[in-house]
N, C-alpha and C positions, 0 to 999 in steps of 0.2 A: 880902095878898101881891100886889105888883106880875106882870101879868103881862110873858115877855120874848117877843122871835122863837122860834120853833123852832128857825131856824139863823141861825146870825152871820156876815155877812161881814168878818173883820177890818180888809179895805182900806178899805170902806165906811166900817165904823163908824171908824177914825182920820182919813179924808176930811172925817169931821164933826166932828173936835174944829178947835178954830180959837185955843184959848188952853193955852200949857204950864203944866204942872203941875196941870192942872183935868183929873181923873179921872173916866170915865163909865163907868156899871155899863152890862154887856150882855147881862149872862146871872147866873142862880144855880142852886149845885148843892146841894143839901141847906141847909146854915144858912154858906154860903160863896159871895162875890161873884163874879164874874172885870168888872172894870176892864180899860179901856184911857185911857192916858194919853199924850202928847205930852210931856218933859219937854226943859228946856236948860237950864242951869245949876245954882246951885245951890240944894239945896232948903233944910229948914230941919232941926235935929237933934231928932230926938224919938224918944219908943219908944212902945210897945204893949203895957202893961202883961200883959194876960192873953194877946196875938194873935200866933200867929207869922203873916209875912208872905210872900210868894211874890213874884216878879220873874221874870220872864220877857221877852228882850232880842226881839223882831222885828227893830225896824232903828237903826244908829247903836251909840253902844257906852256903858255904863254903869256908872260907879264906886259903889262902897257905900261909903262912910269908915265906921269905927265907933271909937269914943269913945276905945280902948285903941292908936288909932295905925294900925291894920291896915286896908289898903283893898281888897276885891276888886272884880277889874275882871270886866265881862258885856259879849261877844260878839255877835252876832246867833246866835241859837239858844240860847243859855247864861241856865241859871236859878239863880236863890239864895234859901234861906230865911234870912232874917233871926230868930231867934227871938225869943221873946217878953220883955220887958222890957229888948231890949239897944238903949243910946243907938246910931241911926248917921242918915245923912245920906248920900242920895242926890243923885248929881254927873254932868253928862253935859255935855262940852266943846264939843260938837253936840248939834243935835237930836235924840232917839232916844225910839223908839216902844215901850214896853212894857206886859206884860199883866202886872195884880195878880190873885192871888187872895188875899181876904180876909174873916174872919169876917165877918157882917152888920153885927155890931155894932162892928168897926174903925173908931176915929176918924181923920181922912185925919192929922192931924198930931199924934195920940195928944193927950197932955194940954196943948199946948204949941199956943198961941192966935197965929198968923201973919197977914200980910197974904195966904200964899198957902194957907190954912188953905180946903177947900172941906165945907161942910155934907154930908150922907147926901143931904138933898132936891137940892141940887145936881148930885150925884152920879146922882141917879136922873132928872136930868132933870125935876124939879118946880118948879113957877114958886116 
């Protein structure tokens, strides 16, 4: 098991991301990641077979589409769980900085192989 900080600075660690939609783990709490990502535009449609997902808005503002037509929009402060196996597709019209939390084993674009598709090793910052 990777070791993290003891404590996270959130400004910090989104200071360091430099490319959107490339998620970096910062921390783990029991068998559950917390990610911080950069994202703009839009992503790609996938699920999480067994995963539900967590979002959490910092800054900028963030749509969820999901597959049945319904979009909810996220705030700065405003969080949403995506449950497990439901198609949706995250959308941000600006830049907006949010925090995942997710099982270990969550693939960043579930089953569904993307150009913006980033590895776990990626994710954890491994060459």
């Amino acid at each position: 098991m990777r070791a993290f900080a003891e404590t996270v600075d959130l400004a910090t660690a989104f200071d360091a991301i430099h490319e959107h939609w490339s998620p970096q783990v910062v921390a783990q709490v029991n068998d559950q990641y917390v990610k911080v990502v950069k994202v703009q535009g839009e992503f790609t449609w996938h699920s999480h077979a067994g995963e539900d997902e967590l979002f959490y808005v910092v800054r900028g503002n963030l749509d969820i589409e999901y597959e049945n037509g319904r979009t909810v929009s996220l705030a700065p402060g405003s969080l949403h769980v995506v449950p497990r196996g439901v198609l949706h597709k995250p959308v941000a019209r600006e830049e907006c900085w949010i925090v995942l939390i997710e099982t270990v084993s969550t693939k960043h674009t579930g089953d569904v192989e993307s150009p913006l598709t980033k590895t776990l090793a990626q994710q954890l910052g491994e060459p």
